[in-house]
C-alpha positions in Angstrom: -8.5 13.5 34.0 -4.7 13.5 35.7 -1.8 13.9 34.3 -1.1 10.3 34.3 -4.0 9.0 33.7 -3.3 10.4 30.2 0.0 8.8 29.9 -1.0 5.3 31.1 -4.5 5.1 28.4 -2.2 6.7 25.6 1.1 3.8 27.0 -1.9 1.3 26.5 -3.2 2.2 23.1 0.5 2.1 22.3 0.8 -1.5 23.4 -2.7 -2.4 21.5 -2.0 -1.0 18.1 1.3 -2.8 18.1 0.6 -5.7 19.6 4.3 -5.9 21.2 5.6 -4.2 24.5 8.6 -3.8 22.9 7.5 -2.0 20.0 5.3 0.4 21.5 8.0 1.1 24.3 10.6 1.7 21.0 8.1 4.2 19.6 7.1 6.1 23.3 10.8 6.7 23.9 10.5 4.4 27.3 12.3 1.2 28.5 10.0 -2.3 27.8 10.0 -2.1 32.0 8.6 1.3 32.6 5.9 0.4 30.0 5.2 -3.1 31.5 4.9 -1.3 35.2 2.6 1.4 33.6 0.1 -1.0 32.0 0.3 -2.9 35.2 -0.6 0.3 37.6 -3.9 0.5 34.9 -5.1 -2.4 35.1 -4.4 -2.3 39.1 -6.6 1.0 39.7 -9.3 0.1 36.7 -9.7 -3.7 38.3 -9.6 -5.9 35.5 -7.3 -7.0 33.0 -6.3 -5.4 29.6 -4.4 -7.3 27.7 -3.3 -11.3 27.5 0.5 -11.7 27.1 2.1 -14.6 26.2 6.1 -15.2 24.9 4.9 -14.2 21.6 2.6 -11.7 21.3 0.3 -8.9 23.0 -3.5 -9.0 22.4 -6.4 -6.6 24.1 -9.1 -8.7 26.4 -12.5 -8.0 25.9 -12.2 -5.3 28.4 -9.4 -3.9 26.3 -11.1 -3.9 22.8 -14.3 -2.2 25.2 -11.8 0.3 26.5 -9.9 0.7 22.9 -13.3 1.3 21.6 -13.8 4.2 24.1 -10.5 5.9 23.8 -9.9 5.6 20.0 -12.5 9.0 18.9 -11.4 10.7 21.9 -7.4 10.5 21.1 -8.4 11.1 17.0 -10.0 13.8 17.9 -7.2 15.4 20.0 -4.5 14.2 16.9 -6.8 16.3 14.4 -7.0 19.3 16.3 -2.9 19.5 17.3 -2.7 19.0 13.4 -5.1 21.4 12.9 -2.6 24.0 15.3 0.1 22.9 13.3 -1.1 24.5 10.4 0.1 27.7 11.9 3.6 26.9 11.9 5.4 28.2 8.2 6.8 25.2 7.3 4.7 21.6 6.9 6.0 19.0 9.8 5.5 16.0 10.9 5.3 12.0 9.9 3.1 10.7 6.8 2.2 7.0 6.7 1.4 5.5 3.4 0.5 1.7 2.0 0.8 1.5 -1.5 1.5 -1.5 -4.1 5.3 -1.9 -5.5 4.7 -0.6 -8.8 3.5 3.1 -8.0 6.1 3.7 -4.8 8.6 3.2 -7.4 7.8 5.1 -10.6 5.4 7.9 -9.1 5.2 8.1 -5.1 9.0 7.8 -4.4 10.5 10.5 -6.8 7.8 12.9 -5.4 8.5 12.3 -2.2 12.4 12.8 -1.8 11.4 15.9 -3.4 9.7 16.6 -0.7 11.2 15.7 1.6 14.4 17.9 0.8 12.6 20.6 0.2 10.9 20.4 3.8 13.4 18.5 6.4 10.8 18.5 9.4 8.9 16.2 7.4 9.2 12.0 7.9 7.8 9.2 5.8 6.8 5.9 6.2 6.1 3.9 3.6 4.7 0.4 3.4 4.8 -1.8 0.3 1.8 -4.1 0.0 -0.2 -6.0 -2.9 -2.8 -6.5 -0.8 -5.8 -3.9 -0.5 -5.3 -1.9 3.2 -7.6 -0.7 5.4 -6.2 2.7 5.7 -8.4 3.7 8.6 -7.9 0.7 10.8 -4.0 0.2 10.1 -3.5 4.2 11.0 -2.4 4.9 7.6 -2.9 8.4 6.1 -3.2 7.7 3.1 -3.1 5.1 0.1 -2.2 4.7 -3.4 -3.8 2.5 -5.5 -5.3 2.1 -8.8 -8.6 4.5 -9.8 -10.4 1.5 -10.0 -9.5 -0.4 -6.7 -10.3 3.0 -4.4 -13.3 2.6 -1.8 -16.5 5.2 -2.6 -16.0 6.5 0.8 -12.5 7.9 0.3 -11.4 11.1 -1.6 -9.2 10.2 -4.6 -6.6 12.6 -5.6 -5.1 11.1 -9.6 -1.5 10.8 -9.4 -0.5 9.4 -12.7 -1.7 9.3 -16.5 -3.8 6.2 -17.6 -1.8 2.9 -17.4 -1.7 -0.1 -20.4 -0.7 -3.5 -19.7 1.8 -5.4 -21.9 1.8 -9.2 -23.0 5.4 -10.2 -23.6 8.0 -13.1 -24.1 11.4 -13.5 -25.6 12.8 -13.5 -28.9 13.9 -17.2 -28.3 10.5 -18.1 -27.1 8.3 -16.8 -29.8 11.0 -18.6 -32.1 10.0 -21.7 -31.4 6.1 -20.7 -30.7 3.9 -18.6 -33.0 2.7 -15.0 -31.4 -0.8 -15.4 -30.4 -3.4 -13.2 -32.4 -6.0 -13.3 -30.2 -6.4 -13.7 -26.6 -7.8 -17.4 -27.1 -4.2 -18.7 -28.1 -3.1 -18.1 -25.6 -4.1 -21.5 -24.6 -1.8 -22.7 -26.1 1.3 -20.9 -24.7 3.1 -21.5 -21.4 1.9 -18.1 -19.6 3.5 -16.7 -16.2 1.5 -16.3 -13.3 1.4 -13.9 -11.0 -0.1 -14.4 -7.9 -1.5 -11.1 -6.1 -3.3 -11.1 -2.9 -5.7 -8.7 -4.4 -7.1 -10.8 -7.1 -7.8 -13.8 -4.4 -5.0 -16.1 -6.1 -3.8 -16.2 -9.6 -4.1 -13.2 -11.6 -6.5 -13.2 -14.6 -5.2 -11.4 -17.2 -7.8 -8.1 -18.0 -7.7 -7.8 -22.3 -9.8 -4.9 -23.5 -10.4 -3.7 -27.0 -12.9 -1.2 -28.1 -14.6 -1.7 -24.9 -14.6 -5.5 -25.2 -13.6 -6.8 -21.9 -11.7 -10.3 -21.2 -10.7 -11.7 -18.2 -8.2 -14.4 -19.1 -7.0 -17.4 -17.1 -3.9 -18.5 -18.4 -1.7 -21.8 -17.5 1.8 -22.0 -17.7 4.9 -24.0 -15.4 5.5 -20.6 -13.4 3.8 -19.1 -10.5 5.3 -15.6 -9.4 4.5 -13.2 -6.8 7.1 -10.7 -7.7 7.0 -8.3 -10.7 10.9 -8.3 -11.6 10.9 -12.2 -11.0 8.4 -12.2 -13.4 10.2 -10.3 -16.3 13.1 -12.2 -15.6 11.5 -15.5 -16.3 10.0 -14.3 -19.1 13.4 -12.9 -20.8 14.6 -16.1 -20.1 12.3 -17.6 -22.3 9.7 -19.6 -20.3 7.0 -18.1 -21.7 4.3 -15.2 -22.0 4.2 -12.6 -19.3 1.5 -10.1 -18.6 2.7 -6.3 -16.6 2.1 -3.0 -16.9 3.9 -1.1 -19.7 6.5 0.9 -17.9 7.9 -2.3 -16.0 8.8 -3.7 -19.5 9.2 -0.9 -22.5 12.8 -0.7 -21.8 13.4 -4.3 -22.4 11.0 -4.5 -25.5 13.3 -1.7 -26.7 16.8 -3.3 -26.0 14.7 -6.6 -28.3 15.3 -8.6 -24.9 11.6 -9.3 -25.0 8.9 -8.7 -28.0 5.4 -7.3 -27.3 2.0 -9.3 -28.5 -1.6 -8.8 -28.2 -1.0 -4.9 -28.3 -4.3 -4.2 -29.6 -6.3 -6.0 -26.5 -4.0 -3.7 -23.9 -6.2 -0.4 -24.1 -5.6 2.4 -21.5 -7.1 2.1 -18.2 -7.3 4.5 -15.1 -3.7 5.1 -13.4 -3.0 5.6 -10.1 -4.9 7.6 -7.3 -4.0 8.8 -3.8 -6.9 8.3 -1.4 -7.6 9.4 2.1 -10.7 9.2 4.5 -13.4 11.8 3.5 -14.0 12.8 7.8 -10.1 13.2 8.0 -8.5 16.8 8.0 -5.5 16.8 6.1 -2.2 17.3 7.8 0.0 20.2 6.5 2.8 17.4 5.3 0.0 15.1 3.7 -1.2 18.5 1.8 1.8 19.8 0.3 2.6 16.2 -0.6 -0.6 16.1 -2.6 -0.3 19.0 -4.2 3.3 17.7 -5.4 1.5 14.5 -6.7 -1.4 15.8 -8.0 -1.4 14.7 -12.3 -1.7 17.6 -14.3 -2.0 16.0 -18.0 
């Protein structure tokens, strides 16, 4: 292979992964002309077309998804063993790419990792926040964090955290004026938050457990939130019952800005976990990142 035959297959998987000439030419250092000219000259000397453009967005032909298909082990290959070369150098380099949900980037992922990276300045981050379940392998991500539970049985799971409890809560004024619920069936007869996560296919059913009885709970209520601070918010402002993991809340219960109930159906569950493909060599930065994670109880 020439030279630039290289440079025009690795311009084009640029172009297909993100779906915009002007994004790829951003991230291959390049004006959105010299890229255009280079996919051109490809699909000149290969004789077919690549990829359909319109004014919006960029999308692979069937030739291109056959050609993708084609080039995609042969350029991971070559990524793992210049990472694998890396390893020689004394100090761990280079750009990690995680998806993870709000909740952990906050309270575990993020304090590790400006850590990290102060202690090692070749290293980069890129973080993306998402309720919804990624495919790490497809999206190019190196790695995940989600909860134990929620991790594929083909990926390697690293813990992260200590084990996690949910917490029913609502404000003083609110349970003035309504009696606490004692068990999970009254609360039927409470205005509940929703929260709406991508992951649980719509509303989320509220999971009660005690002494290994398990409950899945619909509740009803006037509110339907997709954000967790929204959520306490509403819920210190008195419209009713809300249902989030301890941490987001303990502060507040302890201020008395909002009052606990149903403790006894919030047993522990399995916290966090970063995960990685099993056939993927780790990369010195994703390593040493691991190791800084890595729960120790």
């Amino acid at each position: 292979m020439k030279r630039e035959d290289f440079s025009e297959l690795s311009a084009f998987l640029a172009v297909a992964d993100a779906r915009s000439f002007t994004r790829a030419a951003a991230k291959l250092g390049m004006s959105q002309s010299a890229l255009s000219h280079t996919i051109r000259r490809l699909e000149e000397r290969l004789g077919f077309r690549l990829l359909t453009r319109t004014t919006r967005s960029v999308a692979p032909t069937d030739a291109g998804e056959r050609l993708i298909e084609t080039l995609r082990p042969a350029f991971d290959d070559i990524d793992e063993k210049l990472t694998s070369l890396s390893r020689l150098r004394d100090k761990p380099s280079g750009t990690i790419r995680i998806t993870t949900s709000e909740h952990p980037a906050k309270t575990i992922l993020w304090p590790a990792l400006k850590k990290l990276m102060r202690q090692y300045p070749d290293i980069n981050a890129e973080i993306e926040i998402s309720s919804g379940l990624t495919d790490i392998v497809t999206q190019r991500f190196d790695a995940g964090v989600r909860l134990g539970e929620q991790v594929a049985k083909d990926m390697i799971a690293v813990r992260i955290g200590p084990d996690l409890r949910m917490a029913a809560i609502g404000s003083p004024s609110y349970f003035s004026e309504h009696a606490a619920p004692k068990m999970p069936q009254d609360l039927a007869h409470h205005q509940c938050i929703n929260l709406r996560l991508p992951t649980a296919g719509g509303l989320y059913a509220w999971e009660l457990e005690k002494r290994g009885r398990e409950l899945r709970v619909r509740v009803e209520g006037r509110l339907v939130l997709n954000n967790a601070a929204m959520v306490v918010e509403a819920a210190i402002s008195g419209f009713g019952i809300a249902f989030l993991p301890e941490d987001y809340v303990i502060d507040y219960v302890r201020k008395g800005q909002l009052v606990r109930v149903l403790e006894d159906w919030c047993d522990p569950f399995a916290g966090y976990h970063l995960y990685y493909p099993s056939r993927r060599q780790l990369s010195p930065a994703l390593a040493v990142l691991i190791e800084k994670l890595r729960y120790r109880a």
